[in-house]
C-alpha positions in Angstrom: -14.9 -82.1 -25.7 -14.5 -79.7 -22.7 -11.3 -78.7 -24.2 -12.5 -77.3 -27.8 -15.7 -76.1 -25.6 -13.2 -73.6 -23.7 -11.3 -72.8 -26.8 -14.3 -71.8 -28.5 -15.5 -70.0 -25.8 -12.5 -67.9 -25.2 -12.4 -66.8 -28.6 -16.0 -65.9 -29.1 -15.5 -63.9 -25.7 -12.8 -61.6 -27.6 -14.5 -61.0 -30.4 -17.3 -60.3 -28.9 -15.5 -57.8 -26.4 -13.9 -56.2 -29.3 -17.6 -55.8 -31.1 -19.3 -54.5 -27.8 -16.2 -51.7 -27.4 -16.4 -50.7 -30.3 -20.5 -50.1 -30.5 -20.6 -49.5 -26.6 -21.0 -45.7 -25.8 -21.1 -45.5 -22.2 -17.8 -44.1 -21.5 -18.2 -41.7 -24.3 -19.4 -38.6 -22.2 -16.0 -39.1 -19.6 -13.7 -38.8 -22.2 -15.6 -35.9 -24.6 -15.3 -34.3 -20.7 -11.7 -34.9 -20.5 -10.8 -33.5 -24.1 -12.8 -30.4 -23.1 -11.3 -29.9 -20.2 -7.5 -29.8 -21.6 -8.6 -26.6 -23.4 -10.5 -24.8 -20.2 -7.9 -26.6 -17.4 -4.5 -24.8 -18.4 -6.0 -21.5 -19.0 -7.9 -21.2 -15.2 -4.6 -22.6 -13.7 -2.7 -19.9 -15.6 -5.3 -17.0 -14.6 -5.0 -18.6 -10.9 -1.0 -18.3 -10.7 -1.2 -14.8 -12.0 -3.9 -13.5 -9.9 -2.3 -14.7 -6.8 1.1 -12.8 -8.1 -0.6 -9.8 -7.9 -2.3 -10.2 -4.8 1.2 -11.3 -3.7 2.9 -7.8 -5.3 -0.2 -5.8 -4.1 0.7 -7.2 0.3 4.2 -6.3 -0.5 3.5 -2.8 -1.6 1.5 -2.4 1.2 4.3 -3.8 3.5 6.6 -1.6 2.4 4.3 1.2 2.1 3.8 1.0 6.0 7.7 1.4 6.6 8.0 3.7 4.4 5.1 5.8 6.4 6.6 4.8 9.8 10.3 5.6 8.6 9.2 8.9 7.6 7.2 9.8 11.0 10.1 8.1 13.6 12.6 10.7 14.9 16.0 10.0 13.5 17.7 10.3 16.6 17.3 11.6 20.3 19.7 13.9 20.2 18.9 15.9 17.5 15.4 16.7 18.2 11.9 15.9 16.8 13.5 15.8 13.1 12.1 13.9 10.3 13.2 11.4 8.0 14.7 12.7 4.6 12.4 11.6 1.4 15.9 9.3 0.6 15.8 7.7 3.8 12.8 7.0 3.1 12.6 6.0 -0.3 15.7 3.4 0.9 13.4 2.0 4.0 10.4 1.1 0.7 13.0 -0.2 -1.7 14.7 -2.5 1.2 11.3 -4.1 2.0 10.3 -4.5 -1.6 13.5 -6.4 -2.3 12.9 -8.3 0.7 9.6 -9.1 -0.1 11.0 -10.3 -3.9 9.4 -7.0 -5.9 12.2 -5.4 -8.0 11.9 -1.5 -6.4 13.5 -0.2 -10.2 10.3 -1.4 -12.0 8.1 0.7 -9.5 5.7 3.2 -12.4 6.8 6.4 -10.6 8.9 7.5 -7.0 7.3 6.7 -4.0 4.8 9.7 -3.3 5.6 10.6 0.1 3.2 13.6 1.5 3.6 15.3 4.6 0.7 16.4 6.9 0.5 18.7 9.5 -3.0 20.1 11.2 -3.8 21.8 14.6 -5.0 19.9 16.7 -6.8 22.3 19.2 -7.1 25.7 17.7 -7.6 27.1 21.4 -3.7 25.9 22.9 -1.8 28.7 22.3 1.3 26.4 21.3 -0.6 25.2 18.2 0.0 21.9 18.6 0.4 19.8 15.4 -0.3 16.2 15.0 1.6 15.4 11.3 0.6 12.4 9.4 2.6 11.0 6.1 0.6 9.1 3.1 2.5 7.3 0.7 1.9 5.9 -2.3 3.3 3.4 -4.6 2.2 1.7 -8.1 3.8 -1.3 -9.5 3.6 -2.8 -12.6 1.8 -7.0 -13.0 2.1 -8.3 -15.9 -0.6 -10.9 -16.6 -1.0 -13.1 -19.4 -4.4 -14.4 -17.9 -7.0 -11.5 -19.2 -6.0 -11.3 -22.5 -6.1 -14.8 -24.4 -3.8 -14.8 -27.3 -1.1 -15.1 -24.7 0.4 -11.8 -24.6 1.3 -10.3 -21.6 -1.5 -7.6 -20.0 0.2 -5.0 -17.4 -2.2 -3.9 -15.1 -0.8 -1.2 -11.8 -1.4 -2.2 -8.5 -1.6 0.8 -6.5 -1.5 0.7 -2.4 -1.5 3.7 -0.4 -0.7 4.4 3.0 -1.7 6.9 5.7 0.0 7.0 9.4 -0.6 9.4 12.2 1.9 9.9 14.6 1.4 8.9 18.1 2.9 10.8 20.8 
């Protein structure tokens, strides 16, 4: 008899299962939160790669902005007196660092802007003596395919500009 009792039993429990899974909805709200999240998920994770690619262009255009500024305020050699850098030798200095940093310098919107400064320091010192200072500029291209949501790529410039005094 305790045989058929536990056959019986066993079987009644599956059904039963089966029935209470079927009508139970406990579990319904986690998986209605799973469905919805495998339409918001991929997008934010997306916007998130993109975002930090253009954070990551915009610290290498400032990197190479900066070498670019001090390339173009260093002397370019001892013996040939307090000479500048060339806008080329210059322009070289930015493209090394860009490629460096993993930028391509060809896609950059326009030349680097390189403008030269010079302004009296004391007006009184009958030397004049300047103190120059070089700001350059540079604007790169990101394209982004997290602000515009049919999936097409969004260029947006990231611009960095750099100013450098001289120090004597």
């Amino acid at each position: 008899m305790a045989k058929c009792l536990q056959k019986d039993t066993f079987s009644r429990k599956s059904t039963g299962l089966f029935r209470r899974l079927r009508s139970e909805t406990r579990g319904q709200e986690l998986v209605e939160f799973a469905f919805l999240m495998l339409y918001i998920l991929p997008p934010l994770l997306i916007g998130t790669i993109w975002i930090g690619r253009g954070f990551t262009v915009y610290q290498a255009l400032g990197r190479a902005a900066r070498e670019g500024a001090r390339v173009a305020l260093a002397p370019t050699c001892a013996s040939c007196g307090d000479t500048a850098a060339d806008d080329p030798t210059v322009d070289a200095a930015i493209s090394q660092h860009l490629i460096a940093s993993g930028v391509n310098p060809a896609n950059l919107v326009s030349p680097p802007s390189i403008t030269r400064y010079a302004a009296a320091q004391d007006t009184t010192d009958p030397s004049n003596y300047q103190v120059p200072w070089v700001t350059v500029t540079l604007t790169y291209p990101v394209q982004s395919m997290f602000l515009n949501f049919n999936w097409t790529a969004f260029t947006f410039n990231v611009t960095t500009s750099v100013t450098m005094y001289k120090e004597f």
